[in-house]
Backbone as ProteinMPNN parsed JSONL, in Angstrom:
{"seq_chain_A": "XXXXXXXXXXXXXXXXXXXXXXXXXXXXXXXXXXXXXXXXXXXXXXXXXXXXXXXX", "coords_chain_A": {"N_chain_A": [[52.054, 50.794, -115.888], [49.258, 50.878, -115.9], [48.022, 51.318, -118.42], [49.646, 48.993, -119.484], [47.548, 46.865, -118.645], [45.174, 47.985, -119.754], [45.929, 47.799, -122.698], [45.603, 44.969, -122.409], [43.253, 44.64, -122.077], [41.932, 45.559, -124.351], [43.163, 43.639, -126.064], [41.934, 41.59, -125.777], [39.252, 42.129, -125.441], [38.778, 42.226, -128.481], [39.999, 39.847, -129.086], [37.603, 38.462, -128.437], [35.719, 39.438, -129.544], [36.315, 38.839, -132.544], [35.888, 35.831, -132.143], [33.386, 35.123, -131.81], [32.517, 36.65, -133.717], [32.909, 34.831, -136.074], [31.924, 32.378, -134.957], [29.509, 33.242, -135.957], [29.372, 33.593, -138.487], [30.382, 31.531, -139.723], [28.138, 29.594, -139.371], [25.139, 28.144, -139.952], [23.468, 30.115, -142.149], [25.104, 32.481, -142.048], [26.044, 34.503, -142.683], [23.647, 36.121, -143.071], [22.75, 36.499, -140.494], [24.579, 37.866, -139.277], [24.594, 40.121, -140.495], [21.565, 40.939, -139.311], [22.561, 41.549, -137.078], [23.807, 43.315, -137.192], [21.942, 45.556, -138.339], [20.509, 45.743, -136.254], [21.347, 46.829, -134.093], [22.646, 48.984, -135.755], [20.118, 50.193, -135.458], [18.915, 50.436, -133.214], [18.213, 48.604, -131.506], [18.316, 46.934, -128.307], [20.568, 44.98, -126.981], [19.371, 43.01, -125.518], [17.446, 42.274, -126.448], [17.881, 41.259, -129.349], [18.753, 38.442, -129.58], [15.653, 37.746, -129.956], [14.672, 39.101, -132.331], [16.271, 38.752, -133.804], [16.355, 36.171, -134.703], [18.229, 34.225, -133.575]], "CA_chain_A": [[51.3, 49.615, -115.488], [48.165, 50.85, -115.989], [48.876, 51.227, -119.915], [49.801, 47.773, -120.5], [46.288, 46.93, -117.999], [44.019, 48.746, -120.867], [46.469, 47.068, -123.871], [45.359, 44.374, -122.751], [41.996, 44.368, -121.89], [41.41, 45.683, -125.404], [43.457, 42.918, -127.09], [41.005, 40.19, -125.096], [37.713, 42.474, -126.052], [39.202, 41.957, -129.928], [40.159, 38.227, -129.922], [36.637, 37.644, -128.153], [34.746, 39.923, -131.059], [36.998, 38.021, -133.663], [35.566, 34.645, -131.757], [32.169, 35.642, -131.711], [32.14, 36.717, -135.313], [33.716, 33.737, -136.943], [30.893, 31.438, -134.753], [28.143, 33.507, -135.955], [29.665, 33.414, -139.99], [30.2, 29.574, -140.014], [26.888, 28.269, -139.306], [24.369, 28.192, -140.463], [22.763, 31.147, -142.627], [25.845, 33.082, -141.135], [25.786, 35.979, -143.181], [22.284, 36.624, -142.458], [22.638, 36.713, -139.093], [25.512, 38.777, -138.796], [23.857, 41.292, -141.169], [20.374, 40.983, -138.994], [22.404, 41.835, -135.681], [24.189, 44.547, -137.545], [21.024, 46.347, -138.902], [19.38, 45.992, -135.178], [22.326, 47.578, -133.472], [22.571, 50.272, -135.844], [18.823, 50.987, -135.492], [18.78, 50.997, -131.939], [17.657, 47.559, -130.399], [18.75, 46.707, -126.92], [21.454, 43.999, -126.799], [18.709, 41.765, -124.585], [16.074, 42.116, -127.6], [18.293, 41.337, -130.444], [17.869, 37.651, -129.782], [14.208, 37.5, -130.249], [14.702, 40.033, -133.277], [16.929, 38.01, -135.271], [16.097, 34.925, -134.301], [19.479, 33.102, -133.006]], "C_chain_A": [[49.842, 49.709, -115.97], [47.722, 51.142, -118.044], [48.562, 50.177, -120.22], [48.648, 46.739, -119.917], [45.451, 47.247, -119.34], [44.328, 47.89, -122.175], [45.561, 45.484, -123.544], [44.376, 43.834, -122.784], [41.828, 44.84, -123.545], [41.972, 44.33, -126.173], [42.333, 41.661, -126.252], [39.704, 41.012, -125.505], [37.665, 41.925, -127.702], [39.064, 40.407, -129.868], [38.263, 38.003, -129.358], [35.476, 38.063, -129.226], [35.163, 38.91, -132.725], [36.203, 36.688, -133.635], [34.284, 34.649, -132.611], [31.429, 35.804, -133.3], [32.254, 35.359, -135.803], [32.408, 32.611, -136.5], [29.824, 32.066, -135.673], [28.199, 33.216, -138.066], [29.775, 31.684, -140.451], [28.989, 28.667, -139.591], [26.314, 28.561, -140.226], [23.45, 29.428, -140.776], [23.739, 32.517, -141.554], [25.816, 34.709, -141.314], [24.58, 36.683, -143.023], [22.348, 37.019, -141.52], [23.099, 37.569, -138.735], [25.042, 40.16, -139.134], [22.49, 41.638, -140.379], [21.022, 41.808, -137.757], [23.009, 43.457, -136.139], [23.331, 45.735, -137.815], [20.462, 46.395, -137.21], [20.117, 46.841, -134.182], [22.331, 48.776, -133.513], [20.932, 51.109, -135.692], [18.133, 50.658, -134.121], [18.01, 49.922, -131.1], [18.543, 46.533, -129.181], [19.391, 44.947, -127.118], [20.33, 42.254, -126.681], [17.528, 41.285, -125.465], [16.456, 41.508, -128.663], [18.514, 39.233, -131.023], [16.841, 37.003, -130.5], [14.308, 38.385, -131.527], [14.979, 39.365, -134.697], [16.793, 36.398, -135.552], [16.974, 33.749, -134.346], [19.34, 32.154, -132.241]], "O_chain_A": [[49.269, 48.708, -116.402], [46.571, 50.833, -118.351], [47.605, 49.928, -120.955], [48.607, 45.684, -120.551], [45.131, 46.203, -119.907], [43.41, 47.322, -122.767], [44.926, 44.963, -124.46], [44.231, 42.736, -123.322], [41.34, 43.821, -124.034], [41.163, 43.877, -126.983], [42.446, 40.614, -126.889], [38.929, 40.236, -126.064], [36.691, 41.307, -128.132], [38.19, 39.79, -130.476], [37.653, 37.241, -130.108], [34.586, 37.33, -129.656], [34.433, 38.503, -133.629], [35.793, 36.242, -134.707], [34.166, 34.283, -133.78], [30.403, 35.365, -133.821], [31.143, 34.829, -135.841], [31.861, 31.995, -137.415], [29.153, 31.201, -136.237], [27.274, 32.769, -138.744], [29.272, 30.996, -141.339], [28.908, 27.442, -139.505], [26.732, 29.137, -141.231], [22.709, 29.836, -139.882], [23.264, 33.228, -140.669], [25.661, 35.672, -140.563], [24.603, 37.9, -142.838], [21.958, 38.184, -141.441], [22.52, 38.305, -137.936], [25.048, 41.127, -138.373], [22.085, 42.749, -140.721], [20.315, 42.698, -137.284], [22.721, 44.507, -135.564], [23.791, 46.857, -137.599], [19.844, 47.445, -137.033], [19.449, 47.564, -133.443], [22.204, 49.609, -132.615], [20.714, 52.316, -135.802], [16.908, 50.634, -133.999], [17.286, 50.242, -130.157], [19.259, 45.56, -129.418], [18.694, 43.958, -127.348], [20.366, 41.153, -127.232], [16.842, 40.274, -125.315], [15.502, 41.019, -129.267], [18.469, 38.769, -132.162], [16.919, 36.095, -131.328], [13.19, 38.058, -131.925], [14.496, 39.329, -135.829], [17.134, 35.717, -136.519], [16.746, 32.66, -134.873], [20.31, 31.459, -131.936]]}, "name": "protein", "num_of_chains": 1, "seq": "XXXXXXXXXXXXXXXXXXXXXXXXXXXXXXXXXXXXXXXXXXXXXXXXXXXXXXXX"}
């Protein structure tokens, strides 16, 4: 039970990263963006900053 609990919380973290992406690639200057949140992530800026960083 607790198994197919975890299965599926990961397959709902996935479709909502899949979501998430796909909005942020189809607008406007998508690739930018995606690439701006990617570089702030890997270089260590706080979820709540990344916002104001990249300017979404």
């Amino acid at each position: 039970m607790n198994k197919d609990l975890l299965k599926g919380a990961v397959i709902i973290a996935v479709v909502l990263v899949i979501l998430v992406a796909g909005a942020f690639l189809f607008s406007d200057n998508g690739w930018r963006k995606v690439s701006c949140v990617g570089r702030a992530v890997a270089s260590g800026v706080s979820f709540g900053n990344i916002h104001s960083v990249c300017g979404l």
